[in-house]
N, C-alpha and C positions, 0 to 999 in steps of 0.2 A: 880338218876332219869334218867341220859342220858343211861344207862342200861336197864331201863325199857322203855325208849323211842324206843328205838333201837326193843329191843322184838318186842313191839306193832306192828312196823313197817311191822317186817318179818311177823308176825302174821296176818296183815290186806294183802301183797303179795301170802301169801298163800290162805286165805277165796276170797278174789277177782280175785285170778288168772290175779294179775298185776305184773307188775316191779315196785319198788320205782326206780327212778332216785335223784331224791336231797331230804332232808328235812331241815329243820331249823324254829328257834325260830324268832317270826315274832313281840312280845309284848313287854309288860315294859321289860322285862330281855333282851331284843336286845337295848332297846333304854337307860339302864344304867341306869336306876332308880325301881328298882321291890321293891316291899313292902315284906314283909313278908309271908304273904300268897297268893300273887302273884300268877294264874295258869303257869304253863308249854303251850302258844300258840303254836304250831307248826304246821307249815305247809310244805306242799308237792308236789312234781310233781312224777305223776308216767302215766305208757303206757299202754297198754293193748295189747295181742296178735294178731296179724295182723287180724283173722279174726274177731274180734269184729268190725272193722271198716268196713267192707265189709257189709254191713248190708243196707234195703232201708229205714228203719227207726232211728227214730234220740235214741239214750240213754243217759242216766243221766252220765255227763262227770265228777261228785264231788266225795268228799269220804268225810265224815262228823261221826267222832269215838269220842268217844260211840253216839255224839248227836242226830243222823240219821240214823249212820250205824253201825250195833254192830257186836263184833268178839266174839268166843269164852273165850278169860280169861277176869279178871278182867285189869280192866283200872283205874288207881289211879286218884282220884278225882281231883288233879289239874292239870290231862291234857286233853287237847283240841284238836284233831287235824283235822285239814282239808285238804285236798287235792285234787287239779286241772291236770285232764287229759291231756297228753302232745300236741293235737291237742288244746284246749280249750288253753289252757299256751300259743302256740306260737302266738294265734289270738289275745292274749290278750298283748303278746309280741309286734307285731307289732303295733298294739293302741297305744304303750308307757303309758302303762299299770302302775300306781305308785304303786301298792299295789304289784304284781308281781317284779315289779321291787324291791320293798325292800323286797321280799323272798330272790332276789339273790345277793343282799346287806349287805344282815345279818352275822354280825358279832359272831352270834352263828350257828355252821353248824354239825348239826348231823351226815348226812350221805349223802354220794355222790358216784356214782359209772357209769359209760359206761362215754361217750364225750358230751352228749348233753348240760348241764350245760356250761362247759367252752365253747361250740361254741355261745351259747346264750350270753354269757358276751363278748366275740369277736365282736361279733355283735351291741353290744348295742348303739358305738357310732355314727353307720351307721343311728340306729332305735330311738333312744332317740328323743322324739319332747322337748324340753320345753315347748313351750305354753300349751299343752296338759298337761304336769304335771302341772305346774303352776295355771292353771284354777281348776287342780281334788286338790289341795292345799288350794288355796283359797276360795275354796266353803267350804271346809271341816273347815277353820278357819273362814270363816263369818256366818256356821251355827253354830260352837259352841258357839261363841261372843255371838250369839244371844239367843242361848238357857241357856248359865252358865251366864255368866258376867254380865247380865242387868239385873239380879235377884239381891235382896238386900244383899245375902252371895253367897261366891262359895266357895264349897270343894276343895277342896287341890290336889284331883287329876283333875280337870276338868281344868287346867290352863295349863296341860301338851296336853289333846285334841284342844288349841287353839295355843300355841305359838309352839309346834311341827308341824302343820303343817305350820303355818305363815314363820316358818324358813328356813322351807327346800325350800317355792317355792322364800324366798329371797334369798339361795344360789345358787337357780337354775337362778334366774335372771344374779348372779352376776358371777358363773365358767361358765353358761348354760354348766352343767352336773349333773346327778343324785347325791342328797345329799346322805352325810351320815347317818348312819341307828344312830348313842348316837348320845344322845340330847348334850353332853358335847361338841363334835366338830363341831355341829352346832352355839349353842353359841360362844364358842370360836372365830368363824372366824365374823360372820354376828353382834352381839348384838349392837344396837344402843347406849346403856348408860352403863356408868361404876354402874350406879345406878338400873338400871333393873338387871344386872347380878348379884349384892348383893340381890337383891329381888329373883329373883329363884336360887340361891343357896341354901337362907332359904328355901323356898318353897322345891328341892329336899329332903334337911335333913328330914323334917318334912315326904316326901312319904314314904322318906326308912324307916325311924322309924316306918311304918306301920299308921299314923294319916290320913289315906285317906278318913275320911269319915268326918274329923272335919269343920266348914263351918271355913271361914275362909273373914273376913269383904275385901268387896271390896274396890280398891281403883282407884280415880280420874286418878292416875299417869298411873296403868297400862292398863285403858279404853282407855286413848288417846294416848300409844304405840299403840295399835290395832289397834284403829278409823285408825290412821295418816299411818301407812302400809300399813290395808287393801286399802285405798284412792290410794295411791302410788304404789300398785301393781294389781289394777284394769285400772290405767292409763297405765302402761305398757302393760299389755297384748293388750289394744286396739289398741297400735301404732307401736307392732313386728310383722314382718311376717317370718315365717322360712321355707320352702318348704324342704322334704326330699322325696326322691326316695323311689316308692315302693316296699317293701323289698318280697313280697307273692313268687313270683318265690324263692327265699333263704332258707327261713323259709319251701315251703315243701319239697328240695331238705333236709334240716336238718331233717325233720319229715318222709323224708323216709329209711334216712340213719341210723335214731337213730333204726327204727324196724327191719332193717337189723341188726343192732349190737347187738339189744337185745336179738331177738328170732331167728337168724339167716334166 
């Protein structure tokens, strides 16, 4: 597959007359738990030639293959991929962006090429907010609470959209630095019970064996894990303050440096 990932790639650089800069696997196969028939997520940063930005109007900064944007060959059905324009990246970079951020966290990396990638990760722990992660976490884990777990079944993978993100914004409470991308070294260091990690162990087994869609009875034990974090990391966020220096003068000294290396 990473063969044909790679193809796709050059293939989307040539119809859009872009540069790829970095890609990687952004889904269950980065966070160490894929099923079976799992898609291939990946995602992207790429540039465009100097003069596309010169422009008085605004244009579409994504790349969305096959689901928006289509190239000439065939695209195997379990890949996805998306990609974020390298102006659009660093504005989202400066936000302390989580989702971006675990593009460049990913432990699966297809393809990387020119400097921009490693000055961004140089950067990060200048730019990194916690709080800012930590709220795009918590929201993300008190809307899933709310939408799987207070139903009378949850499937099997819907446990992994509430306690991956619940985990990372407690390791980000506890290093304040960006977690890791497997869900295995997040538990590892954060899990509150020797009892909860018996419970998503099973839970994992049962993903990878591909049983993703089986409901799976809920229980009292792991509602009031949830409840009792989500409470404890809604207190937190109200009582941190963390000020970071505005990083925009850096970010487009990088954004001008990276078109000079691309297109000369």
């Amino acid at each position: 597959m990473k063969e044909h990932i790679l193809l796709v790639l050059k293939q989307i650089e040539k119809e859009y007359d872009v540069k790829i800069l970095y890609a990687c696997e952004s889904g269950s196969r980065a966070w160490g738990f894929p099923s079976k028939d799992s898609d291939y997520d990946v995602r992207f940063i790429y540039v465009h030639k100097k003069e596309w930005y010169l422009s008085i109007d605004q244009r579409r900064d994504v790349l969305e293959v096959p689901k928006h944007d289509k190239i000439s060959i065939q695209v195997d059905k379990l890949l996805d991929l998306n990609g974020w324009e390298l102006a659009k990246a660093l504005r989202l970079f400066r936000k302390s962006n989580p989702p971006l951020l675990e593009w460049l966290h990913s432990n699966i990396v297809y393809y990387q090429e020119y400097s921009a990638i490693n000055k961004m990760k140089k950067l990060e722990s200048q730019i990194f907010s916690p709080i800012a992660s930590i709220h795009h976490y918590l929201k993300m884990a008190k809307g899933n609470y709310r939408d799987y777990l207070n139903r009378g079944e949850v499937k099997i993978k819907r446990y992994f959209n509430i306690f991956r993100p619940l985990f990372a914004a407690k390791w980000i409470e506890k290093h304040h630095a960006f977690p890791p991308i497997k869900f295995t070294q997040l538990t590892e260091d954060i899990l509150p019970s020797h009892e909860l990690r018996i419970v998503l162990g099973d839970i994992i087994k049962l993903k990878k064996a591909g049983e993703v869609l089986d409901p799976n009875p809920r229980t009292e034990f792991i509602n009031h894990i949830v409840e009792t974090e989500i409470e404890h990391l809604e207190q937190y966020v109200r009582e941190v303050s963390l000020n970071k220096s505005d990083p925009t003068d850096v970010l487009n000294q990088l954004f001008r440096e990276t078109l000079d290396e691309v297109w000369g």
